[in-house]
N, C-alpha and C positions, 0 to 999 in steps of 0.2 A: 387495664388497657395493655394491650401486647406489646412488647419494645418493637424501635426501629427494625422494619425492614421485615417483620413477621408476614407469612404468606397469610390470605384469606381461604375460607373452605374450599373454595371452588377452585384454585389454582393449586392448593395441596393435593386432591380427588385429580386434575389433570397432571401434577408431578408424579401421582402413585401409578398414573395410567400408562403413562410416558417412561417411565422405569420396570414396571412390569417384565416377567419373564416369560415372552412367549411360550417356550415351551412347557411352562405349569399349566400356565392360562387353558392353550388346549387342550389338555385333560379335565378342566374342570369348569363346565358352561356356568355353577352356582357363582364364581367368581365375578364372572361375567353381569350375571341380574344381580348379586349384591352394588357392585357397582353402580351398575344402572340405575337401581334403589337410589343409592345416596346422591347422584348427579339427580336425579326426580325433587327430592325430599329441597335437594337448596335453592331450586325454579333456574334450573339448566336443563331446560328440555334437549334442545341439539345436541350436549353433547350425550347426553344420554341414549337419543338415537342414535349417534354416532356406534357406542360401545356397543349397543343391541347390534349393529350392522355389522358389523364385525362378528359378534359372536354367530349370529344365524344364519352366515356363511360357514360356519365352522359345525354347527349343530342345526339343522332345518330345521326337527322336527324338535326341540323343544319349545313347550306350549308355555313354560313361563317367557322367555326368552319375546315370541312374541307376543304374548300379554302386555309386556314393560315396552316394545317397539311401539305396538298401539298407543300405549298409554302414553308418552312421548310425543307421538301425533299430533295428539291431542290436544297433549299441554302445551303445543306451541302453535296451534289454531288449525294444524290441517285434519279438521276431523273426519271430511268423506274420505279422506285417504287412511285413517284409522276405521272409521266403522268398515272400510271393503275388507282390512285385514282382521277385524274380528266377524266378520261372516264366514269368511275362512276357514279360523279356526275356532266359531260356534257351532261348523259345521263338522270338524272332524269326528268328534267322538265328545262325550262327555267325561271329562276328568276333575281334579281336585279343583283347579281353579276356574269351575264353570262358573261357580257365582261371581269369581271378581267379572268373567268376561261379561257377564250377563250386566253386571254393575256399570261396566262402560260403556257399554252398548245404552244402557237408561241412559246416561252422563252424555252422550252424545248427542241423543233422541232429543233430552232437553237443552240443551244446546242450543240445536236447529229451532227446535221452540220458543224459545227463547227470541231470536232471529227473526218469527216468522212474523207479518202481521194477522191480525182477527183474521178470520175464517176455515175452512174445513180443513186448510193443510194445517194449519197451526192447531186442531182440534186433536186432527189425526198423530201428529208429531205429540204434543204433550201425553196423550193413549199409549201410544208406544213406550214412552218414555216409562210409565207409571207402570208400566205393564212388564216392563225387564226390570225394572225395580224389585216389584213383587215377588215375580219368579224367585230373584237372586235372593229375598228376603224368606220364601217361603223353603228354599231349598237350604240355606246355612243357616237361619233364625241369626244372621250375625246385625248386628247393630248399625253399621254402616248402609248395606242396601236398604235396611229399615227405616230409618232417617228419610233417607231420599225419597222413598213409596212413601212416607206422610207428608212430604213438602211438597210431590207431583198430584198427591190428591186435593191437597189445599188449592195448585194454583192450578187444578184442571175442575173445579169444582164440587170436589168429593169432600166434606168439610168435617163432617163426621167420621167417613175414613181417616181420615187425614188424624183427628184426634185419639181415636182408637189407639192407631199405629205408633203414634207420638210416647202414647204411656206405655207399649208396650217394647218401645224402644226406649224408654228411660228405667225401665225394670231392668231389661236387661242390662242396660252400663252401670248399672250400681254405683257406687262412689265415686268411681269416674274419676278418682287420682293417681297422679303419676302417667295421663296420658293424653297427651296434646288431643289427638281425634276422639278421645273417649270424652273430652272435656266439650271440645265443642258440639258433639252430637246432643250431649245434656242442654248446652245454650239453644242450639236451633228446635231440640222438644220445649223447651222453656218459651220459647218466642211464639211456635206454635199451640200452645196450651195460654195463653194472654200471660205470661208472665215475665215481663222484660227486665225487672230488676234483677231477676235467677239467671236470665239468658247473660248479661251485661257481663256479671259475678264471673259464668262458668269459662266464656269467652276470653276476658281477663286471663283465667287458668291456662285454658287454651293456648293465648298469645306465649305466654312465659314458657309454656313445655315446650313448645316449638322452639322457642329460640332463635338461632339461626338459619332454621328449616325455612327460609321465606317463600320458598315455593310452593309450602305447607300451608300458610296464610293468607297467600293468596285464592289458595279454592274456597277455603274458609270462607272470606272475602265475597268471591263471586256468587256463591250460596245465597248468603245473608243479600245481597242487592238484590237476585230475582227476588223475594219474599218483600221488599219494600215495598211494593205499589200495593200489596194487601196487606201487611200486619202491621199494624200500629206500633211506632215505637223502634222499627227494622233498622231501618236507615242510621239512626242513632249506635247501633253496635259496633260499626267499624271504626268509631273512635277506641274499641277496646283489641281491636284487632288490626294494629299498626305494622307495616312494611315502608321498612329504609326504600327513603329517596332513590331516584337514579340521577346520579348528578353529570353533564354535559361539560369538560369544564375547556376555558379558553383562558390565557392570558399571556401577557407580554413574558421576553425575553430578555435577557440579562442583557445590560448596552454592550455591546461590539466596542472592542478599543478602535480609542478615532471620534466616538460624538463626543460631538460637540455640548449640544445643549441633555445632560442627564435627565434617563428619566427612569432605569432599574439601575442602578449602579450595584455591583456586589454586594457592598457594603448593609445594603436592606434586605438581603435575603431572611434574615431573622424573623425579621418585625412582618413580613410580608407573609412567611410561613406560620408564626402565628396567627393574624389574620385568616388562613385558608381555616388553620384548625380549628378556631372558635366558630365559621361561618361552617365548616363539615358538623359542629357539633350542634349549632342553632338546629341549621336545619335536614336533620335525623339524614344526613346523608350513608348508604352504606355501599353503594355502588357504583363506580365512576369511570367515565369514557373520557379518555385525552392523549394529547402526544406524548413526545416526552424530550422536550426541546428544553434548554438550559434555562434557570428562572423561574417562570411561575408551575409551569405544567411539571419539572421535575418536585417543586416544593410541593405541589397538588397530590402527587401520586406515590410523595415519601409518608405526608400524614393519613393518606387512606390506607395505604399499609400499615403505620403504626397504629389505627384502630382494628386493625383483621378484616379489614373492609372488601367486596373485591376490586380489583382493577383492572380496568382492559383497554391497551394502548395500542390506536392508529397511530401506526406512521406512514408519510405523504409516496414514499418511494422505498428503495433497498437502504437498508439500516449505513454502511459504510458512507454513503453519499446525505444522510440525514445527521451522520454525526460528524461532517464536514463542514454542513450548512449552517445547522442548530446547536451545535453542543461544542465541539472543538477550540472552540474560538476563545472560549472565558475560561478555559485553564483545566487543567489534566482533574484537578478536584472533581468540576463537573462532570468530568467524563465519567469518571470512576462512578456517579450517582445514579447515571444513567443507566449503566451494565447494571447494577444492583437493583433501581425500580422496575427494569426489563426481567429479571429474574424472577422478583417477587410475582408478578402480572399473573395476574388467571389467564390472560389472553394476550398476544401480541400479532395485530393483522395490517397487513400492506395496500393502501389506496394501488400501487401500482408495486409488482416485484421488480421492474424494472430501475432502471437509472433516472435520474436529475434532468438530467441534460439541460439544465437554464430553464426549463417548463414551470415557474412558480404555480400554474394554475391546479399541479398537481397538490397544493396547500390547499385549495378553496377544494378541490374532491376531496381529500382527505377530511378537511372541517366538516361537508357536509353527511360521510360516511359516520363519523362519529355522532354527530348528531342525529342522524337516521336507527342507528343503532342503539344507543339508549334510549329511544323513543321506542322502537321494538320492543326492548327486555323490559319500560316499564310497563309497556302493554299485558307482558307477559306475567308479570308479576302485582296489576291493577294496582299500581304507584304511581305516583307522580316523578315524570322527567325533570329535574331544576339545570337549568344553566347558572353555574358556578362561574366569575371571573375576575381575573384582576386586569384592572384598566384603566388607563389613562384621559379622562376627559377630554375629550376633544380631539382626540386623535385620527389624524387623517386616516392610519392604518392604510392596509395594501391586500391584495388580493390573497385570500384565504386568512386573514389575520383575525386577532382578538375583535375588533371594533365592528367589522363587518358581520361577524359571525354574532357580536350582541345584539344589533340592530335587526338581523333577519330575526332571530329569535323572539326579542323583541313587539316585531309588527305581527307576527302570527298571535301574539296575546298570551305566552307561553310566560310561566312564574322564571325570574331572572334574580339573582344578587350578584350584584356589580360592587367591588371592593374597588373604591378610588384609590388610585397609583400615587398621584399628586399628593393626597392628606395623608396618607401612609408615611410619605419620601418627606413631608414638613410638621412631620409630627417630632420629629427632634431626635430623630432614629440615629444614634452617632454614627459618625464617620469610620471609617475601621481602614482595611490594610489597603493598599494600591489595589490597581487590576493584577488578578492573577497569574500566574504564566500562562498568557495564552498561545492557542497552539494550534497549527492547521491543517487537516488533512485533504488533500486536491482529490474533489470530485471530478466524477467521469464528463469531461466537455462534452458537448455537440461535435459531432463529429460535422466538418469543416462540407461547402457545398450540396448541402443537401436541400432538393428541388423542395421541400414544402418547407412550412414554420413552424410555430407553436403547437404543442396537442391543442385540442380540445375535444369540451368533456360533453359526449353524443349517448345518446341511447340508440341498440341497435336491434332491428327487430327479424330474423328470421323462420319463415312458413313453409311446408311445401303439405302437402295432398298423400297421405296416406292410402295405398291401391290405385294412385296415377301408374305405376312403372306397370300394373300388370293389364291395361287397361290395352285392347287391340287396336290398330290404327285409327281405322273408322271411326273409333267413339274419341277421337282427340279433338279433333272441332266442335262436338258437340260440350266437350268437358271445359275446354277453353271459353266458351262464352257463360258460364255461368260460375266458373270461376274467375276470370276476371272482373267478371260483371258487380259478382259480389266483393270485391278487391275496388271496385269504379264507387259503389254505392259507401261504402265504410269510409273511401277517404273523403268522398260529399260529404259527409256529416259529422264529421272530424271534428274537433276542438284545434286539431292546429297540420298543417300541411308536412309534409315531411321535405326534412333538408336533401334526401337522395335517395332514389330510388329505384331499381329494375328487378326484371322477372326472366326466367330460364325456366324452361317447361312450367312443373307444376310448382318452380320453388320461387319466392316472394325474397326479397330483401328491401330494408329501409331505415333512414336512419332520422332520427328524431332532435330537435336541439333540447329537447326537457324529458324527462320520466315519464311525469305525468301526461303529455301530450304522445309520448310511446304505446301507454300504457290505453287510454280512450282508443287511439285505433283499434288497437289487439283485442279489445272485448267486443269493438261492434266487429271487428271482419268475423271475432268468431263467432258470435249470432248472425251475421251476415251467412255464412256458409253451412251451419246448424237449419235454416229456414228455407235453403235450395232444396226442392224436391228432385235427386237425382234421378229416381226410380223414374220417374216421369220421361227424362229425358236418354230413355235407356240405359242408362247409365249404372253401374254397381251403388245400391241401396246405402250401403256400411262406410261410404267415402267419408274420412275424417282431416278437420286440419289439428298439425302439428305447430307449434308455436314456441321459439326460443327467446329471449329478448336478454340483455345484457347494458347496465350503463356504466362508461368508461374513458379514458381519453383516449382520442385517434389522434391520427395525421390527416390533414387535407390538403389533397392536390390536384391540379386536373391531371385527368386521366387521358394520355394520348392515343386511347384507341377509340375509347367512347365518345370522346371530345368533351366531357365534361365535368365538375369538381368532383370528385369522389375520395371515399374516404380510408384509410390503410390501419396495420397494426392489429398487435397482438390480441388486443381488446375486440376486435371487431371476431376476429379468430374465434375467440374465445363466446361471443351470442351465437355463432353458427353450430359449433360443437353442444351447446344447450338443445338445438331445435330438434336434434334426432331422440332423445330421449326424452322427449315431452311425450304426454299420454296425450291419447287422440280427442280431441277435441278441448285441451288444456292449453296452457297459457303458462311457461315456466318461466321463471326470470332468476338471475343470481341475489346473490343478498345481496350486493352492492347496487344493484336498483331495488331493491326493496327498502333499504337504506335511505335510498336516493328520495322515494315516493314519502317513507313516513318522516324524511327532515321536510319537506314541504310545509306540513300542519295541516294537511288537504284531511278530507275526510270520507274522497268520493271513490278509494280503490281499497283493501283490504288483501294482505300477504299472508296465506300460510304458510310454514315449512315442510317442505318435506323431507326433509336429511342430505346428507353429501352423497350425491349420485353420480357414479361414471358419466362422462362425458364421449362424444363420442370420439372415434379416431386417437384413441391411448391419451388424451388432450387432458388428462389424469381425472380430477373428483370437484365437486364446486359444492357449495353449501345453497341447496335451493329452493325457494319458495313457489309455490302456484299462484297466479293473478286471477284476483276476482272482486266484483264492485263489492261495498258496503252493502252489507243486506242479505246480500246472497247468499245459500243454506247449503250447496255444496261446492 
């Protein structure tokens, strides 16, 4: 086990990135795809796109560079947006890496297959799929595309293919030691040839060579479950090919001097942090989302660091004003604990960059950003999300707290360990020194008279019409009635009304009280307007809509021009700057509404990424996903 305070991979790979010397870097793109390699291999898609975006600004034209972009895509679900850049460049020329490209391109194909139900598209996708297989198999004879051309022949009904290819993909890996993918390519011939005790065996191997490659295991992983609904025995191998928990964690804070009736007292920080550590070691947790407020959540994120574990800490607002709130207060110790778990962190990202200002509500976004966000990465990594917490029975809790945040959890049906505060605190845990020196730092007030109140926390949606500005006067009446129309018809059949709303030419604004309810209008307006026959109506054939959405806290106030509530802030800024960079006929949303949807436990929208993309109006870069139902293929 690492000592205290040891970084995890993923936050070491981000310190090496982060320290980097630009001016080598430029000289040398291979820097750039080894990188990218190792954020792949640990199931850090993002930031791996991230590295890639960077460098393929600096070098276009290298074909690895986009190879590893694609592949990143991919790995973090936006795959129509990976297969358009491997047409790209399947199109350019054929070079060294045409079989990996041709490799992904299969990997995609079955994908969508995967995805599709019975019939001729799902026929057609699994052909293709089997069919860049082959290629990629028959041009490197390498082992990897070989695998996959006998697993797409199995489940497209080629069963004799499918065996052929099998033995002749296990000839090739030979011994198959000393290499995580060579080990499992041997289990998946093994499972396709009916021998699951060799497959179980090689998998095991597998698991071990990886190591901490978890995002190595994970594809692993996804393989072996398409093959379950036909091979006997499938389903059983993912017991040998295990990936660390993502664990969600919440709990109480150290008492404030002043209560009255104890219920964290200093004095238990021991016994409580052992607690965490036995319950991170029950259950295999290796990844964990949480604040880093005095108490349970700094003792949470001292023992995931002492295992190399990674760590990624939301805080609710700007760091000086959270360690005025949460940290400050139990003594200069804690504080010191805090800078150090901050340090160690893979990640450290802000519900709001902003100020406090008395907004407690900005704790319940931040609770539910965190738990949207481990929900994502175990997505990403086919693990299980657990909510980790220490807590006090019965406790009334407060908006964004421990209690609240078990309960939602909780009712969605989601696996919980709840560490009771009370049997902890009368387990005989001795007493130790007074309260610490504690110590205050003055957050930023609300600034005195200001016409609205509280944020709250809105999703906001803006649209506008792509080839409106060049459209000549005449055809404006006729564009207006079938885009409003279709604007009239999506919010009829809505799943929920929006809180505010107006239109200026061809541009849409609206704001939503839920995600989820953000998120049903934006797919039907955009089939709403996909199903207008413009051409008909004279109109330019190619009219697209454009779609940004953002969720965040605002201000509400009426508005005394419109005469009515309307909503303000930075956040609202910040969905409009999303809308101009949506591709036409897409649906972009930030991660903080993508966050926002997968903390639900809904099951009915589905978020790719597509990497940090400019924003429009210099409004700098945001990290963003495409919206799209469950099901959907691209």
């Amino acid at each position: 086990m690492a000592g205290e305070g040891a970084e995890g991979p993923v936050a070491a790979l981000v310190r090496a990135w982060e320290a980097r010397d630009p001016a080598q870097w430029q000289r040398e793109p291979a820097r750039y795809a080894a990188h990218a390699r190792r954020a792949l291999a640990l199931g850090a898609p993002g930031f791996a796109f991230d590295i890639c975006g960077e460098a393929r600004a600096r070098f276009p034209g290298d074909r690895e560079l986009g190879y590893l972009a694609a592949l990143a895509l991919a790995n973090g679900g936006a795959s129509g947006e990976a297969a358009r850049l491997l047409r790209e460049l399947l199109a350019a020329d054929e070079g060294a890496l045409q079989s990996d490209l041709l490799s992904l391109a299969g990997r995609i194909a079955k994908e969508r297959w995967s995805r599709l139900p019975e019939g001729a598209e799902r026929r057609e996708a699994g052909e293709q799929a089997r069919g860049f297989y082959r290629r990629a198999f028959e041009r490197s004879r390498d082992w990897f595309p070989g695998i996959n051309a006998a697993t797409m022949s199995l489940l497209t009904g080629e069963a004799e293919e499918s065996r052929r290819l099998a033995l002749e993909v296990r000839a090739l890996c030979g011994a198959g030691e000393g290499d995580a993918w060579r080990c499992a390519t041997l289990g998946e011939a093994a499972l396709l040839l009916g021998e699951p005790d060799a497959a179980a065996r090689w998998y095991r191997k597998a698991a071990a060579l990886a190591g901490r490659r978890h995002g190595d295991v994970a594809s692993m992983r996804r393989q072996v479950k398409l093959l379950a609904p036909m091979v006997s025995g499938a389903e059983a191998m993912l017991a040998s090919l295990p990936v660390p928990r993502v664990a969600v964690f919440t709990g109480h804070m150290i008492d404030a001097p002043g209560r009255t009736a104890p219920r964290f007292p200093p004095h238990l920080a021991p016994a409580v942090g052992a607690a965490i550590a036995r319950a991170i070691e029950d259950n295999e947790l290796g990844f964990g989302y949480c604040a880093a407020a005095c108490g349970a959540d700094i003792l949470f994120a001292e023992q995931m660091l002492a295992r190399g574990a990674e760590l990624d800490i939301v805080l609710p607002f700007r760091r000086e004003d959270f360690v005025a709130t949460s940290v400050a207060f139990a003594g200069s110790d804690w504080a010191g604990r805090f800078e150090r778990v901050l340090a160690g962190a893979a990640s450290v990202s802000y519900g709001v960059e902003e100020s406090h200002l008395g907004d407690d509500v900005l704790y319940a976004y931040a609770a539910e950003l965190t738990v949207g966000l481990a929900a994502l990465r175990a997505a990403q990594l086919e693990t299980e999300p657990v909510l980790l917490a220490v807590a006090e029975p019965d406790d009334e809790g407060k908006i964004g707290g421990t209690v609240g945040t078990v309960r939602r959890w909780q009712a969605q049906g989601r696996r919980a360990v709840v560490l009771d505060l009370r049997a902890i605190r009368e387990s005989g845990a001795p007493s130790a020194a007074p309260m610490p020196d504690a110590r205050h730092v003055a957050a930023v007030p609300r600034a005195p008279g200001l016409p609205w109140g509280r944020r709250q926390i809105r999703t906001m949606l803006f649209a506008d019409m792509e080839g409106y500005s060049r459209l000549p006067e005449q055809q404006t009446p006729e564009f207006f009635v079938h885009f409003l129309g279709a604007i009239e018809r999506a919010l009829a059949s809505a799943a929920g009304r929006p809180a505010f709303g107006n239109t200026w030419g061809d541009g849409l604004y609206l704001v939503f009280e839920s995600a989820a309810e953000g998120a049903d209008f934006a797919l039907r307006l955009r089939d709403e307007i996909a199903r207008v026959d413009w051409a008909a109506g004279g109109l330019p054939a190619d009219m697209g809509l454009r779609i940004g959405m953002h969720t965040g806290p605002v201000f509400r106030t009426l508005d005394p021009i419109i005469k009515q509530e309307n909503y303000f802030g930075s956040h609202v800024t910040r969905a409009a700057r999303i809308e101009p960079v949506a591709a036409r006929g897409s649906i972009y949303v930030s991660e903080q509404m993508a966050a926002a949807l997968a903390a639900s436990g809904g099951h009915a929208f589905a978020c790719d990424y597509l990497g940090p993309l400019g924003l429009a109006k210099n409004y700098g870069s945001g990290r963003l996903y495409r919206l799209r139902r469950s099901g959907e293929t691209e």
